[in-house]
C-alpha positions as CSV (number, residue, x, y, z in Angstrom):
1,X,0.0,0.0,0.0
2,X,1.3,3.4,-0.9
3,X,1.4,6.5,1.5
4,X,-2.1,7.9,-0.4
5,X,-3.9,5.0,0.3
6,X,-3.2,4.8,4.3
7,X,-3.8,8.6,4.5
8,X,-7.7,8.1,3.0
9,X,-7.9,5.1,5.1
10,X,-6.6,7.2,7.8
11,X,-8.9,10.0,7.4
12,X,-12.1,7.9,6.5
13,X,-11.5,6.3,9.7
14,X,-11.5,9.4,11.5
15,X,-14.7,11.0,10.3
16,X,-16.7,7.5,10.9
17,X,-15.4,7.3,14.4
18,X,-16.4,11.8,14.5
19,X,-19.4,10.9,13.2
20,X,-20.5,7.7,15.2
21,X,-19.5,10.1,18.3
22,X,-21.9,13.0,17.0
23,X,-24.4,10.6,16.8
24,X,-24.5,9.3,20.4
25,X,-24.0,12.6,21.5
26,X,-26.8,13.4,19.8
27,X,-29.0,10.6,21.1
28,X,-27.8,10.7,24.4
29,X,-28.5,14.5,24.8
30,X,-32.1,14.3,23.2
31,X,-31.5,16.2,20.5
32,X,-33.8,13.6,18.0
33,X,-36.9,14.1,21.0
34,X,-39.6,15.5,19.8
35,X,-38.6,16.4,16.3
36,X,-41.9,17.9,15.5
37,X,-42.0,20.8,18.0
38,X,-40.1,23.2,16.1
39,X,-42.5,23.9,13.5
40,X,-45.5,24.1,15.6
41,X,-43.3,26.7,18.3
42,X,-42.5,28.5,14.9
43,X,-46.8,28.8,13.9
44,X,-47.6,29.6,17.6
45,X,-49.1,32.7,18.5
46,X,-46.6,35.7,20.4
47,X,-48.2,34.3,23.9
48,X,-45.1,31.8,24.0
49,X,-41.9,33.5,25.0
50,X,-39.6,30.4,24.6
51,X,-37.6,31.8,22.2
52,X,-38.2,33.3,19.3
53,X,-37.6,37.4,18.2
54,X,-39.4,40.1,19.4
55,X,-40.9,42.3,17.2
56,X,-39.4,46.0,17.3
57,X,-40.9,48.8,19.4
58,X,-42.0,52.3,17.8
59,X,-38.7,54.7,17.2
60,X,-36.5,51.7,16.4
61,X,-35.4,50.5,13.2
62,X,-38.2,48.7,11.6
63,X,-40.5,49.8,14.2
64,X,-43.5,51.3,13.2
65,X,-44.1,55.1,13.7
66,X,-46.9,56.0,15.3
């Protein structure tokens, strides 16, 4: 085997073993809970401050003059 060859076997090791490791992490954490939630949060109505921007007051940029 040639230098080229070890050094992608190298590297492809490396980002399976990265990637296996993101993906407990992930798991572990609950990151893939409740994968749904998101896009309802994002619909819902201002009432929910989890979150979220705030629209901007009067006298700011982007605020409305009254």
């Amino acid at each position: 085997m040639d230098e080229g060859t070890i050094a992608l076997t190298v590297m492809t090791g490396l980002l399976l073993i990265s990637f296996i490791g993101l993906l407990v992490w992930g798991i572990r954490t609950g990151q893939f809970k409740n994968v749904e939630e998101p896009k309802y949060r994002m619909l819902g109505g201002d009432d929910n401050d989890e979150g979220g921007a705030k629209p901007p007051k009067a006298g700011q940029p982007g605020g409305e003059e009254k």
